[in-house]
C-alpha positions as CSV (number, residue, x, y, z in Angstrom):
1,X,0.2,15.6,-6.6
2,X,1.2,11.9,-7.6
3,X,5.0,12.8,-6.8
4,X,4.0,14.6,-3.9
5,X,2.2,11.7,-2.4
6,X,5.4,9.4,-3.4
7,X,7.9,11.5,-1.3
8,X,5.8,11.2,1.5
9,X,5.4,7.6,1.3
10,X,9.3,7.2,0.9
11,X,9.9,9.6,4.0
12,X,7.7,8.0,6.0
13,X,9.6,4.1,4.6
14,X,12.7,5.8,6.0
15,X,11.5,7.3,9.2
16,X,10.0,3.3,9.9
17,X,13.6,1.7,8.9
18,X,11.9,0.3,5.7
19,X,14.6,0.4,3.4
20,X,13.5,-2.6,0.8
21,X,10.6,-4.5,0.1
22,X,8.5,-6.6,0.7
23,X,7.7,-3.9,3.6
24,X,4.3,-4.2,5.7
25,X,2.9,-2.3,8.3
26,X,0.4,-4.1,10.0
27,X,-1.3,-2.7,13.8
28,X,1.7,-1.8,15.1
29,X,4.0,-4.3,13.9
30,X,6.6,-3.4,11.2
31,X,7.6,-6.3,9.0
32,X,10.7,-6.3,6.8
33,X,11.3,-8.6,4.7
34,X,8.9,-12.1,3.3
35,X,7.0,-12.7,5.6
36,X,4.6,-16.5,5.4
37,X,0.8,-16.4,4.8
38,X,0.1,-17.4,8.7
39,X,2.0,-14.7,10.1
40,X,0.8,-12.3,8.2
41,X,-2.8,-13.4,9.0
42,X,-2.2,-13.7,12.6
43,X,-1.2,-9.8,12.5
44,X,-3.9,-8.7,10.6
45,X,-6.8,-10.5,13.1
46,X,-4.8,-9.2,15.6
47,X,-4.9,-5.4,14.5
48,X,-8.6,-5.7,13.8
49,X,-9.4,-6.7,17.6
50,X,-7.4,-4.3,18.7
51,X,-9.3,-1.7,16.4
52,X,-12.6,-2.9,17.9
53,X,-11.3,-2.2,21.4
């Protein structure tokens, strides 16, 4: 089940271009690569009130 869950993971990293990490999917933005604290928090308020929508 565990390596199941793994290879599905890892197709869906390569179907998204994420070949390394750090990788984050956040809304619908795709970020490869570090990425600073402020970005990162930007996104995530971002996705949440376009959840709430």
């Amino acid at each position: 089940a565990i390596d199941a869950e793994i290879d599905r993971n890892l197709a869906l990293a390569r179907a998204l271009r994420i070949n390394g990490t750090p990788g984050f999917v956040i809304g619908d933005e795709i970020l490869r690569g570090a990425t600073d604290l402020q970005t990162m928090q930007r996104l995530i308020d971002q996705a949440r009130k376009d959840q709430n929508r």
